[in-house]
N, CA and C atoms of all chains as a GROMACS GRO file, in nm:
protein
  546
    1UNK      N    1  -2.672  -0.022   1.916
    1UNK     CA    2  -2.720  -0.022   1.777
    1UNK      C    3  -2.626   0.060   1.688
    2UNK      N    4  -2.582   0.024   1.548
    2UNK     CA    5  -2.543   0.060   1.487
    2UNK      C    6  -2.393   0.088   1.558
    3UNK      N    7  -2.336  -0.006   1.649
    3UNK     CA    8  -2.184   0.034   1.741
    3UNK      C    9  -2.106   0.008   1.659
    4UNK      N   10  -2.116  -0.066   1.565
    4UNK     CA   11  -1.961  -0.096   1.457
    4UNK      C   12  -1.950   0.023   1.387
    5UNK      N   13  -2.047   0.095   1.348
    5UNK     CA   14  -2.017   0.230   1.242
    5UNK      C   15  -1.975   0.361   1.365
    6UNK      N   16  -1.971   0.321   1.488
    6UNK     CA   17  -1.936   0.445   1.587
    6UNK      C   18  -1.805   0.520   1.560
    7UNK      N   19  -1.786   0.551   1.504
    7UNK     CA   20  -1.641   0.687   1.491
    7UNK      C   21  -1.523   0.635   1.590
    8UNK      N   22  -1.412   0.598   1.570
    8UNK     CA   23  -1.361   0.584   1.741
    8UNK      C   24  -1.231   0.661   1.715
    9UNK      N   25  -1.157   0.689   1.792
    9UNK     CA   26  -1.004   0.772   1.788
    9UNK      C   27  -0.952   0.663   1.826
   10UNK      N   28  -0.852   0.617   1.716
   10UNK     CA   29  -0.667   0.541   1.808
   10UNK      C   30  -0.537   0.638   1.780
   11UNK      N   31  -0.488   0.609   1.906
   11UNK     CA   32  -0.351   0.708   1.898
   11UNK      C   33  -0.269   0.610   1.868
   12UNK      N   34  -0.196   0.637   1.759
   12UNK     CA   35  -0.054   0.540   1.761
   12UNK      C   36   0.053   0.605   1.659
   13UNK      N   37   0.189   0.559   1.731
   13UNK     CA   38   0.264   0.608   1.735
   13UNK      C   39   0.360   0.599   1.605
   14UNK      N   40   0.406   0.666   1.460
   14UNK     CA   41   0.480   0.598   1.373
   14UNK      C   42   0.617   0.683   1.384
   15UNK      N   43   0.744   0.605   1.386
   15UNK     CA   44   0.850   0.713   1.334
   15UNK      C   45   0.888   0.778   1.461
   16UNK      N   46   0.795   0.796   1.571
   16UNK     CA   47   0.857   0.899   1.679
   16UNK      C   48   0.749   1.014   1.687
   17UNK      N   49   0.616   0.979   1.596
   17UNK     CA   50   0.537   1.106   1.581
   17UNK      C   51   0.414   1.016   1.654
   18UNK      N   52   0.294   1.094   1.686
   18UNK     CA   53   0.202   1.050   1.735
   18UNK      C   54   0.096   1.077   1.641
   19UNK      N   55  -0.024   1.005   1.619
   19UNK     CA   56  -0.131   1.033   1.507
   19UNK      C   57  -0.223   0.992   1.524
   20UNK      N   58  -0.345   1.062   1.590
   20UNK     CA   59  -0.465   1.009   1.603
   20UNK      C   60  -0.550   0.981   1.478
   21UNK      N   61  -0.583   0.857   1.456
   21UNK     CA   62  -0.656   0.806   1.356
   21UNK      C   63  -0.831   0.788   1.400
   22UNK      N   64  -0.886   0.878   1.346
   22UNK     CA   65  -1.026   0.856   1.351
   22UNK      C   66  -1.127   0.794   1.218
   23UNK      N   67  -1.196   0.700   1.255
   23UNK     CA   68  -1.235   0.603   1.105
   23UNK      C   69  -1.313   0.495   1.252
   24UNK      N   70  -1.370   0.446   1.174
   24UNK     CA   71  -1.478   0.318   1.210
   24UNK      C   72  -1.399   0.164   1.227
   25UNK      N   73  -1.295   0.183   1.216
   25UNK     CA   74  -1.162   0.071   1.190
   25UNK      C   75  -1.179   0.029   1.352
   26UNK      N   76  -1.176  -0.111   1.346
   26UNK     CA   77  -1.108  -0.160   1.532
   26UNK      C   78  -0.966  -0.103   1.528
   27UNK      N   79  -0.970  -0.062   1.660
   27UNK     CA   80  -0.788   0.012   1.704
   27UNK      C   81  -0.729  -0.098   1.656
   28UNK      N   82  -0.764  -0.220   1.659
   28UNK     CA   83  -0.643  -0.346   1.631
   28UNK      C   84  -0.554  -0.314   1.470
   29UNK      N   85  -0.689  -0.276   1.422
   29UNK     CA   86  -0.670  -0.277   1.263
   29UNK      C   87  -0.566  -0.162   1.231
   30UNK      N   88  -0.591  -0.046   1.324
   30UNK     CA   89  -0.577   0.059   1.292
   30UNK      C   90  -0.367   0.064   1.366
   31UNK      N   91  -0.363   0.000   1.446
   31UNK     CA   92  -0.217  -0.043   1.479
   31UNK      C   93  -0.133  -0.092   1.410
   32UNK      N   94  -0.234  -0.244   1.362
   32UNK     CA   95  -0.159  -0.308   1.287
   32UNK      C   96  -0.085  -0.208   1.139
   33UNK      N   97  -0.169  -0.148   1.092
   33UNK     CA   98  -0.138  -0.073   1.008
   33UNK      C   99  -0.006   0.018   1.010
   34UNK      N  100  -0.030   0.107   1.137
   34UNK     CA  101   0.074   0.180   1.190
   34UNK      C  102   0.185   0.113   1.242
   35UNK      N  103   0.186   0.031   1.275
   35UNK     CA  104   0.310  -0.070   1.280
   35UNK      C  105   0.357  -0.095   1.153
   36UNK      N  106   0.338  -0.165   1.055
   36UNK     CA  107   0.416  -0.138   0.902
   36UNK      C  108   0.420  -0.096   0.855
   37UNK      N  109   0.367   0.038   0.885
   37UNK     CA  110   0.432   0.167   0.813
   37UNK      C  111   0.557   0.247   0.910
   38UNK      N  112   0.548   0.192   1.025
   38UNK     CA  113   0.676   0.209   1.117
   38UNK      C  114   0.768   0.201   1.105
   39UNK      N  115   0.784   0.054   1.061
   39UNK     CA  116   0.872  -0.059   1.039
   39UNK      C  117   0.930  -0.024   0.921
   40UNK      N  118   0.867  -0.007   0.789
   40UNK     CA  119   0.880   0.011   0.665
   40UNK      C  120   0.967   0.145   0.660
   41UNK      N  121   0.923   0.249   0.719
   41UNK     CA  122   1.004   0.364   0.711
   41UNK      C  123   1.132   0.291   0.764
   42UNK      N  124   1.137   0.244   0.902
   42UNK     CA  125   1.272   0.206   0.979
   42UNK      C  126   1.387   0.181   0.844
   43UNK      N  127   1.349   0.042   0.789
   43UNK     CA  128   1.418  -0.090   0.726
   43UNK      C  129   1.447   0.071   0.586
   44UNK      N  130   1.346   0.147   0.514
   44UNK     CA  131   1.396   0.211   0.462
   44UNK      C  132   1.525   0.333   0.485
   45UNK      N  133   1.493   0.372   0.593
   45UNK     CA  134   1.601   0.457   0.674
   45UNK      C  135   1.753   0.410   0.665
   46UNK      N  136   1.723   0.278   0.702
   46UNK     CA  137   1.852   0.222   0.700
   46UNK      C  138   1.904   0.147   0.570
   47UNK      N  139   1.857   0.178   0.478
   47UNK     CA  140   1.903   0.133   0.296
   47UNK      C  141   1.941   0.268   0.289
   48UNK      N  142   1.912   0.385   0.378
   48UNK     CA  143   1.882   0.506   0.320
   48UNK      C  144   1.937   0.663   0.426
   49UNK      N  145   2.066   0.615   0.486
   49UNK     CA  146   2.070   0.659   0.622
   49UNK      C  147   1.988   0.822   0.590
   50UNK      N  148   2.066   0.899   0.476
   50UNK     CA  149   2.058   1.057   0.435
   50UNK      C  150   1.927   1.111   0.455
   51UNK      N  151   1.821   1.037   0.408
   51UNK     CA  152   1.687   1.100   0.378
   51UNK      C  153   1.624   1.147   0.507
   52UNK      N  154   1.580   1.266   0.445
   52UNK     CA  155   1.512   1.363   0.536
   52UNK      C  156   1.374   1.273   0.564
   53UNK      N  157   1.297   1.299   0.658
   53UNK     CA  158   1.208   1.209   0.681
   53UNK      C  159   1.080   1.263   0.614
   54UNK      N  160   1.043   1.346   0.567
   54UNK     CA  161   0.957   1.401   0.459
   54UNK      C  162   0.992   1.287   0.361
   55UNK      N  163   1.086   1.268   0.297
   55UNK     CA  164   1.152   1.228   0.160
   55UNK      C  165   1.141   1.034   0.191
   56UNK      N  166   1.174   1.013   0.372
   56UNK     CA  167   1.212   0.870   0.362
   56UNK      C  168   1.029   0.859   0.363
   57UNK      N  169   0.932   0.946   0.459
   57UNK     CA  170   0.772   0.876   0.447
   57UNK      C  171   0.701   0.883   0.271
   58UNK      N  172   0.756   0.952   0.210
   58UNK     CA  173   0.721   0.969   0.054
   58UNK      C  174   0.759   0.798  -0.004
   59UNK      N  175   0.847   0.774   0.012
   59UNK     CA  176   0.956   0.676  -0.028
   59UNK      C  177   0.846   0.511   0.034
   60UNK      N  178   0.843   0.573   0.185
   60UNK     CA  179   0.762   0.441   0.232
   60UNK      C  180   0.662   0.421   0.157
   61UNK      N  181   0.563   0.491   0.136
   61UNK     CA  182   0.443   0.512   0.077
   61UNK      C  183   0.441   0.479  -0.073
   62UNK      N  184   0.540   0.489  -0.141
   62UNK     CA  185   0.601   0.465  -0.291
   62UNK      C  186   0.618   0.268  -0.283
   63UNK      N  187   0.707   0.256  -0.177
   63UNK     CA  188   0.718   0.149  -0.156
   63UNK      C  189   0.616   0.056  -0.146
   64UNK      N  190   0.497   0.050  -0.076
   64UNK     CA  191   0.366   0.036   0.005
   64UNK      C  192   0.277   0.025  -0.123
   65UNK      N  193   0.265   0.131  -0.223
   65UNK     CA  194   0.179   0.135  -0.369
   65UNK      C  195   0.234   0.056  -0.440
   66UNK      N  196   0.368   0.025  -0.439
   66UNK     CA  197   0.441  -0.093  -0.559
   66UNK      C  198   0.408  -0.247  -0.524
   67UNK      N  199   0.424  -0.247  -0.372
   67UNK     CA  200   0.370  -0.409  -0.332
   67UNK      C  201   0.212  -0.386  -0.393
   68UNK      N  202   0.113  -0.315  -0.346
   68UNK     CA  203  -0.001  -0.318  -0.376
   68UNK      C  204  -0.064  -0.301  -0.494
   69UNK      N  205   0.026  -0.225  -0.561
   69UNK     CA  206  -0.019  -0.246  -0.719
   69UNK      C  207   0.038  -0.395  -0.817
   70UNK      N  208   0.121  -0.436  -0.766
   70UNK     CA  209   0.181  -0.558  -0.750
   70UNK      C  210   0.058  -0.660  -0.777
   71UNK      N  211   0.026  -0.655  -0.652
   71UNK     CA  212  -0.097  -0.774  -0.607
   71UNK      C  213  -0.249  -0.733  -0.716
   72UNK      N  214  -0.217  -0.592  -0.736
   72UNK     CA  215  -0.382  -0.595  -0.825
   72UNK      C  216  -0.356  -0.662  -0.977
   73UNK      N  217  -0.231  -0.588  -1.003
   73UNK     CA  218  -0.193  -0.682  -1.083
   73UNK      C  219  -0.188  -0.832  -1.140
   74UNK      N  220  -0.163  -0.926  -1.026
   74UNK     CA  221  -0.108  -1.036  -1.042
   74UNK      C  222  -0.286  -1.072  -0.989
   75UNK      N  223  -0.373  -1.026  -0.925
   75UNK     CA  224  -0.496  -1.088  -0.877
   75UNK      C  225  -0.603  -1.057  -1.052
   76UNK      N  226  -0.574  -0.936  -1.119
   76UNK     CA  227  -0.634  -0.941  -1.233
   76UNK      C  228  -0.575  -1.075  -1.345
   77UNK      N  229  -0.447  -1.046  -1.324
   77UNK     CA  230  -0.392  -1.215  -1.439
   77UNK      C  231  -0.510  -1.342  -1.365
   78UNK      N  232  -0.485  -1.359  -1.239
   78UNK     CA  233  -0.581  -1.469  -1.240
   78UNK      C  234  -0.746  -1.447  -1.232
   79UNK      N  235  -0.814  -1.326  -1.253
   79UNK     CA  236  -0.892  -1.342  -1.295
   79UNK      C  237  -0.901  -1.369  -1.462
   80UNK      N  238  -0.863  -1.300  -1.539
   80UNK     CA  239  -0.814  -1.300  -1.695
   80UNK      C  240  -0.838  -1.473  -1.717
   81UNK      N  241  -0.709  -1.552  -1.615
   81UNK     CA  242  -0.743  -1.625  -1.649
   81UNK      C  243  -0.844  -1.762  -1.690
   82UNK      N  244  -0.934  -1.729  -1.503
   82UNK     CA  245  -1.036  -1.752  -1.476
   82UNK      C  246  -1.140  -1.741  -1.582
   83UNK      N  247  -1.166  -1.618  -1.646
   83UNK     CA  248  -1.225  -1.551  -1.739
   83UNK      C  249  -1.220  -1.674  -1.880
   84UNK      N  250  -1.129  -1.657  -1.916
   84UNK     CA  251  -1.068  -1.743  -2.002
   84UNK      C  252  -1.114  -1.845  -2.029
   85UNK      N  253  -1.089  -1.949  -1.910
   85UNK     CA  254  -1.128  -2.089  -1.911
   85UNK      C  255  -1.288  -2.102  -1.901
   86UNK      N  256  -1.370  -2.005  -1.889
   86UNK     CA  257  -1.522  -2.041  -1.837
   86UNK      C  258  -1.564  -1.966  -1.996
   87UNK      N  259  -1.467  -1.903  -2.043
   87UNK     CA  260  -1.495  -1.867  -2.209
   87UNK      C  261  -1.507  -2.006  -2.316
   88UNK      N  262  -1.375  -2.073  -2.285
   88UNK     CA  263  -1.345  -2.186  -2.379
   88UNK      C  264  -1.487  -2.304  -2.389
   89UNK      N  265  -1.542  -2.258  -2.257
   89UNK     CA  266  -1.684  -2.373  -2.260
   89UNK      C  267  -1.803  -2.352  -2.307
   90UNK      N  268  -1.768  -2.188  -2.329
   90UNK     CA  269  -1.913  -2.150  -2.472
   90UNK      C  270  -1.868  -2.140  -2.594
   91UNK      N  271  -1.729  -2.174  -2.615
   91UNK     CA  272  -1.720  -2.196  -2.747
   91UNK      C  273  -1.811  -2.315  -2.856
   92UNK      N  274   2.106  -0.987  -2.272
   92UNK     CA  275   2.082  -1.076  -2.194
   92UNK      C  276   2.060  -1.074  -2.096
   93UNK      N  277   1.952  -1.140  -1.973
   93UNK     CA  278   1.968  -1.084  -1.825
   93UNK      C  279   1.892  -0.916  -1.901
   94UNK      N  280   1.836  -0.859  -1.968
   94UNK     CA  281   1.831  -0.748  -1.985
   94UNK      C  282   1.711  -0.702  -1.896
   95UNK      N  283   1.619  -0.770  -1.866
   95UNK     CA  284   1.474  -0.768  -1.812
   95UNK      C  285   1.548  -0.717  -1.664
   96UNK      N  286   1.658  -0.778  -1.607
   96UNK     CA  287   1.711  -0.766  -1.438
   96UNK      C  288   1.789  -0.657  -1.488
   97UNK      N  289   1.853  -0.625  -1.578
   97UNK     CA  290   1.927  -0.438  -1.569
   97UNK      C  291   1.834  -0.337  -1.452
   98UNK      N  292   1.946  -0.283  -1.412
   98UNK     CA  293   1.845  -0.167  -1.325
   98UNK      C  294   1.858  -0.059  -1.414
   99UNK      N  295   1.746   0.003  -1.371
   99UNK     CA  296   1.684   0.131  -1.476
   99UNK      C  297   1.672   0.218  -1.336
  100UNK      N  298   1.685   0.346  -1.390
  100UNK     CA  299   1.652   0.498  -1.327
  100UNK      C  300   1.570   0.555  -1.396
  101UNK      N  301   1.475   0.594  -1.266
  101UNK     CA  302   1.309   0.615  -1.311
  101UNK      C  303   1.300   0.799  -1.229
  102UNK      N  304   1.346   0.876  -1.300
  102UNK     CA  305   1.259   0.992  -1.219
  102UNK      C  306   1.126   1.025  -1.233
  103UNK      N  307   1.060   1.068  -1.112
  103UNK     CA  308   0.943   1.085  -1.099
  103UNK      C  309   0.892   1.211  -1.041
  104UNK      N  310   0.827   1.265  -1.035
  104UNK     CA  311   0.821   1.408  -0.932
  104UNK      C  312   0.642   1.368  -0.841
  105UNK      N  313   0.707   1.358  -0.746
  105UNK     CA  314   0.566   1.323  -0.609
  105UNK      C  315   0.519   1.489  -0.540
  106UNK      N  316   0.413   1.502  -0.542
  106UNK     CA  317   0.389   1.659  -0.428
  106UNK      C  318   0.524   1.743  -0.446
  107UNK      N  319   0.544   1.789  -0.586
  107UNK     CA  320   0.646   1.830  -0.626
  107UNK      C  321   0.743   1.826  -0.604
  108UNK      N  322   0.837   1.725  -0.576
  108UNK     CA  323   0.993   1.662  -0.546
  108UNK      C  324   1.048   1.551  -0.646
  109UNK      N  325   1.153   1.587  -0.674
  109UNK     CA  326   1.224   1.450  -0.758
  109UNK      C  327   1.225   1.375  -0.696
  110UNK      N  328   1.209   1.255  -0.727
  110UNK     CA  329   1.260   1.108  -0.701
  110UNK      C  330   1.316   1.076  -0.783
  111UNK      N  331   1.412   1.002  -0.771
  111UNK     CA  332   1.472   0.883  -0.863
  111UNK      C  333   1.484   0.757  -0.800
  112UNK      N  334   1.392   0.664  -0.883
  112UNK     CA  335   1.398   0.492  -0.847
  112UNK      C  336   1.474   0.380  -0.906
  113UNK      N  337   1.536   0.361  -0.879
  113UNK     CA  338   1.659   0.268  -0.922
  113UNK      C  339   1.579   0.120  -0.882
  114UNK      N  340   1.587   0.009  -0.955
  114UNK     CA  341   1.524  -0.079  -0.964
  114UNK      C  342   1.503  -0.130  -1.139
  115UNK      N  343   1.455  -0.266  -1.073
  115UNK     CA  344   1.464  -0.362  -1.241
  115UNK      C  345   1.280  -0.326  -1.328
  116UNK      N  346   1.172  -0.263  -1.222
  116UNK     CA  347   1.081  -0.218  -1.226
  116UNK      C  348   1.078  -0.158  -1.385
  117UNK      N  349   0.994  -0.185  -1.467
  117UNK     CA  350   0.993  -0.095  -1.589
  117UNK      C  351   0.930   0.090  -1.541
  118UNK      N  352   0.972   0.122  -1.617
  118UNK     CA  353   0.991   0.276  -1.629
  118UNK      C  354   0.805   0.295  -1.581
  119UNK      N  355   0.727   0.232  -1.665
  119UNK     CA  356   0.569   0.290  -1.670
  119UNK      C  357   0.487   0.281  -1.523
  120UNK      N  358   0.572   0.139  -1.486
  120UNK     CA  359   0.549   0.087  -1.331
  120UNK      C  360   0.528   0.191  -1.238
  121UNK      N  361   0.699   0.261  -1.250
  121UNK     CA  362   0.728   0.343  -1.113
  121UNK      C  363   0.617   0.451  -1.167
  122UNK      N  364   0.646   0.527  -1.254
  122UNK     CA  365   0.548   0.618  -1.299
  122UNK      C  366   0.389   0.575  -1.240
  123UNK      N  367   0.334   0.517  -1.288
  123UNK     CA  368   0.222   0.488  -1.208
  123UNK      C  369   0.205   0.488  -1.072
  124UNK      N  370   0.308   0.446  -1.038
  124UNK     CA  371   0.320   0.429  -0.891
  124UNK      C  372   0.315   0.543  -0.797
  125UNK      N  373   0.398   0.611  -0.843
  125UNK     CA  374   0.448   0.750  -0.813
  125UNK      C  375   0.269   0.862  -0.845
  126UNK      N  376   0.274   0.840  -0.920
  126UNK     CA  377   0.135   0.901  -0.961
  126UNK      C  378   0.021   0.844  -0.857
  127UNK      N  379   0.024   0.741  -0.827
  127UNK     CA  380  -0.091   0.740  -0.742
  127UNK      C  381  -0.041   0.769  -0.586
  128UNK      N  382   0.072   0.762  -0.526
  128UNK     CA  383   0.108   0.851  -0.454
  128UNK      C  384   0.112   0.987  -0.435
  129UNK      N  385   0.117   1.080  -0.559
  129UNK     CA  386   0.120   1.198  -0.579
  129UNK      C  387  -0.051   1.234  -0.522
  130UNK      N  388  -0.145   1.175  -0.631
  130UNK     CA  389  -0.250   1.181  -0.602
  130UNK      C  390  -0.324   1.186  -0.485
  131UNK      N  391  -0.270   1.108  -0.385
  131UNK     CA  392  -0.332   1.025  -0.203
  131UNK      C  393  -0.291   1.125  -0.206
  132UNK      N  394  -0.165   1.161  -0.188
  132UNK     CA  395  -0.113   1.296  -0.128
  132UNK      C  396  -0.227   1.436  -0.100
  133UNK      N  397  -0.280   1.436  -0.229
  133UNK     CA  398  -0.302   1.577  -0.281
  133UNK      C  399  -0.473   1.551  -0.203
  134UNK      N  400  -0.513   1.460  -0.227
  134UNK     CA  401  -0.655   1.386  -0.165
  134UNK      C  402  -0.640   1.456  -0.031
  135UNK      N  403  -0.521   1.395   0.039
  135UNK     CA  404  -0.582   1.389   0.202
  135UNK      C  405  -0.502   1.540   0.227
  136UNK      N  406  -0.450   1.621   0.191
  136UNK     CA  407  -0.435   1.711   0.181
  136UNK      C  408  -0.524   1.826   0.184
  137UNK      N  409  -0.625   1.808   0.077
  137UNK     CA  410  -0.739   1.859   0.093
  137UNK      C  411  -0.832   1.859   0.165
  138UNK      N  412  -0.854   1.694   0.235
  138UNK     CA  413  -0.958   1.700   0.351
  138UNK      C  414  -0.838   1.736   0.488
  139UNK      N  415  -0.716   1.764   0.508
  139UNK     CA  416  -0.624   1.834   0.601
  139UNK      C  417  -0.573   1.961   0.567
  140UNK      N  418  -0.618   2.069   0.523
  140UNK     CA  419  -0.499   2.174   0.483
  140UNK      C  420  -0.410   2.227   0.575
  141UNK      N  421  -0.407   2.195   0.675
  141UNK     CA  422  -0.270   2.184   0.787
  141UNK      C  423  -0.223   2.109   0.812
  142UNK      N  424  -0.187   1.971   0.723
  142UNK     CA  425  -0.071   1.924   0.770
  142UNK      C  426   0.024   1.947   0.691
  143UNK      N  427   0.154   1.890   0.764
  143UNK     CA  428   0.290   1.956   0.702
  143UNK      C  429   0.315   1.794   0.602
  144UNK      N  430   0.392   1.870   0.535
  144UNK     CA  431   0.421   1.789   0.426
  144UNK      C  432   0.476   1.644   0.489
  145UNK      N  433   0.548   1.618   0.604
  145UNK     CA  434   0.605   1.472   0.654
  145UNK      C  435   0.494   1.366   0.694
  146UNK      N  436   0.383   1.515   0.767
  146UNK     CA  437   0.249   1.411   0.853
  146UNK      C  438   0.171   1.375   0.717
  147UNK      N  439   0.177   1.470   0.653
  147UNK     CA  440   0.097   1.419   0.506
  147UNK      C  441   0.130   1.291   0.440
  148UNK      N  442   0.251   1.307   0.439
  148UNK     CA  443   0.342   1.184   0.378
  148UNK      C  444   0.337   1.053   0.443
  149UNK      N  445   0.327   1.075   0.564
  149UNK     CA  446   0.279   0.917   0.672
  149UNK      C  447   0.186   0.901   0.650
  150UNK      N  448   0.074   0.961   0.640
  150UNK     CA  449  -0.100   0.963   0.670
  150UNK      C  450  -0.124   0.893   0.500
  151UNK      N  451  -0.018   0.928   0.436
  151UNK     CA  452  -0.019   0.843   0.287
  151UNK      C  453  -0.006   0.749   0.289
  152UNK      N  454   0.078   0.686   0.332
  152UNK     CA  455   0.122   0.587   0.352
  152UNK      C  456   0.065   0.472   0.442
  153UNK      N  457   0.014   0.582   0.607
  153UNK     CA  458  -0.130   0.475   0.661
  153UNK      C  459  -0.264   0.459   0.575
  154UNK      N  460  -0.275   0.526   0.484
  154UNK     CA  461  -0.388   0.504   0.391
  154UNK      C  462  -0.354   0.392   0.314
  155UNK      N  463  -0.250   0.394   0.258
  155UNK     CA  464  -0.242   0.250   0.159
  155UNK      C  465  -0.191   0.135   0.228
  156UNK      N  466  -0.136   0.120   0.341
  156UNK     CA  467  -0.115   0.015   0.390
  156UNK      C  468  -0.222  -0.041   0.431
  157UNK      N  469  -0.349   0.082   0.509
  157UNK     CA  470  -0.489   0.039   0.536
  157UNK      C  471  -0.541  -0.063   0.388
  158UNK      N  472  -0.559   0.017   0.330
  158UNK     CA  473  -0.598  -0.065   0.212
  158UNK      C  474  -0.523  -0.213   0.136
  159UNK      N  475  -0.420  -0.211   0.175
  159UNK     CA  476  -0.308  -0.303   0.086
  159UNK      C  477  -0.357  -0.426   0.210
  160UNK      N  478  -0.360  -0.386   0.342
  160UNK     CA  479  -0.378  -0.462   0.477
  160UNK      C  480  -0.550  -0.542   0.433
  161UNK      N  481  -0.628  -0.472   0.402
  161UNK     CA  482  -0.778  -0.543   0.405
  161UNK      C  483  -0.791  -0.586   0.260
  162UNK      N  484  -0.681  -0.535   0.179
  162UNK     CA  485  -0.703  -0.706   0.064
  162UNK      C  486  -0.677  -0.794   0.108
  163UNK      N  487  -0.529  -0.793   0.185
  163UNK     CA  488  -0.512  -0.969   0.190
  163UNK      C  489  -0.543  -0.980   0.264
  164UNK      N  490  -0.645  -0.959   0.384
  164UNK     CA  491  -0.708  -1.002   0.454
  164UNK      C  492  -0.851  -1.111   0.411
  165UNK      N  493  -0.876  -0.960   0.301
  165UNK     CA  494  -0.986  -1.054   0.198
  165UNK      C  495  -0.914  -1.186   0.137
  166UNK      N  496  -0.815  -1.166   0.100
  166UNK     CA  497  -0.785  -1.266   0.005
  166UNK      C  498  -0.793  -1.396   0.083
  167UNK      N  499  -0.700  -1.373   0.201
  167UNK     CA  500  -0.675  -1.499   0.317
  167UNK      C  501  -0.812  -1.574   0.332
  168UNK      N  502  -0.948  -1.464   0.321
  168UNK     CA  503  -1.067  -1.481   0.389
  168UNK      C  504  -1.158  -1.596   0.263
  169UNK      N  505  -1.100  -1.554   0.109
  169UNK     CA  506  -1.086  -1.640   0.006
  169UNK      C  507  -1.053  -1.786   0.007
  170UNK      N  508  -0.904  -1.745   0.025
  170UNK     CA  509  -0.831  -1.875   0.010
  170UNK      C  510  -0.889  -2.010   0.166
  171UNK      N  511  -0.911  -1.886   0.248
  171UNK     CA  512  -0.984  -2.003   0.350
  171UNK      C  513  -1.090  -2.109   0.324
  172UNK      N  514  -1.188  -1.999   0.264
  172UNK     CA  515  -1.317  -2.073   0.223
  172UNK      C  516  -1.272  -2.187   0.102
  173UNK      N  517  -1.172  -2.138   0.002
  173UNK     CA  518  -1.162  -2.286  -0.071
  173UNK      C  519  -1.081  -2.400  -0.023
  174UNK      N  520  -0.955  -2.341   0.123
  174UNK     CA  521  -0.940  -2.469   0.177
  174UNK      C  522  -1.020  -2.555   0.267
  175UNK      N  523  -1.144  -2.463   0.304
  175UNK     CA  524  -1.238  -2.542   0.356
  175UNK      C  525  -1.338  -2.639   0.269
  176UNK      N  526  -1.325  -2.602   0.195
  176UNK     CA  527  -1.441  -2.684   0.003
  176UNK      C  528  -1.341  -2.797   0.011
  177UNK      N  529  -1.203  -2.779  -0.010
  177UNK     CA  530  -1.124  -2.866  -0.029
  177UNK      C  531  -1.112  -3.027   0.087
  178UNK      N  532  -1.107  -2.948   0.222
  178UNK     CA  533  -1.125  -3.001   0.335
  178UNK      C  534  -1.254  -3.097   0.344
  179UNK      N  535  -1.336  -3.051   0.295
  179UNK     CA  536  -1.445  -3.143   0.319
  179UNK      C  537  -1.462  -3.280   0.235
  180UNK      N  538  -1.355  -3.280   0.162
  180UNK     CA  539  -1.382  -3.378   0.058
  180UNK      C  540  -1.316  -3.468   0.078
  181UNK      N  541  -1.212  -3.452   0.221
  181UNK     CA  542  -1.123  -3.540   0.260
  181UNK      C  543  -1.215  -3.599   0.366
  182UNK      N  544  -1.346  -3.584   0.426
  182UNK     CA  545  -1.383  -3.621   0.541
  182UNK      C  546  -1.478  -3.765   0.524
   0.00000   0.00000   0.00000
């Protein structure tokens, strides 16, 4: 009862560091995640050999908010527009 | 001309560090961007006051990928249901 809200620990690994993530998330979810933020640091590292890794995980994370503010963006235009067209029919 | 693709230099200051973002991104973009990074930062910071500034900086970064990860999950979970509306009309 109530097993999906159970607390669980996943260990996974980003960068070379280890990080137990505790949250209600399936480990799947919780990998997948840590895998592109892995990756993302990597591919940045290497645009970027110099950066201290404080500076390259800042950078990932910068990176990570621009796709995602991106998408809220471009998901509000099509509501707007949505909006719009269900306006023109109470005119 | 082409003026919209000029790259622009955007400094920003994250958990008190310069950045500079080079990119065609308008100036208000990165700023925002940067700002809501600053912010996660300072968030999970507070519910951690021992971590070091790098684990902080990942744990930022698994936070928004968490989140950036279960929109388009939603979205996919969207776009399914209307290719299934769509699907049925072929049957």
């Amino acid at each position: 009862m109530a097993d999906k809200e159970q607390k669980k620990r996943t260990t996974v690994s980003i960068y070379g560091q280890q990080y137990t993530v505790v949250g209600t998330e399936p480990p799947q979810h919780v990998k997948e995640v840590a895998q592109y933020v892995d990756q993302k640091m990597r591919e940045i590292k290497k645009r970027n050999p110099y950066l201290d890794t404080t500076r390259l995980a800042v950078l990932t994370a910068v990176n990570v908010v621009d796709e995602y503010m991106k998408m809220l963006k471009e998901q509000n235009k099509v509501e707007d527009t949505n909006g719009r067209d269900r306006m023109t029919g109470d005119d």
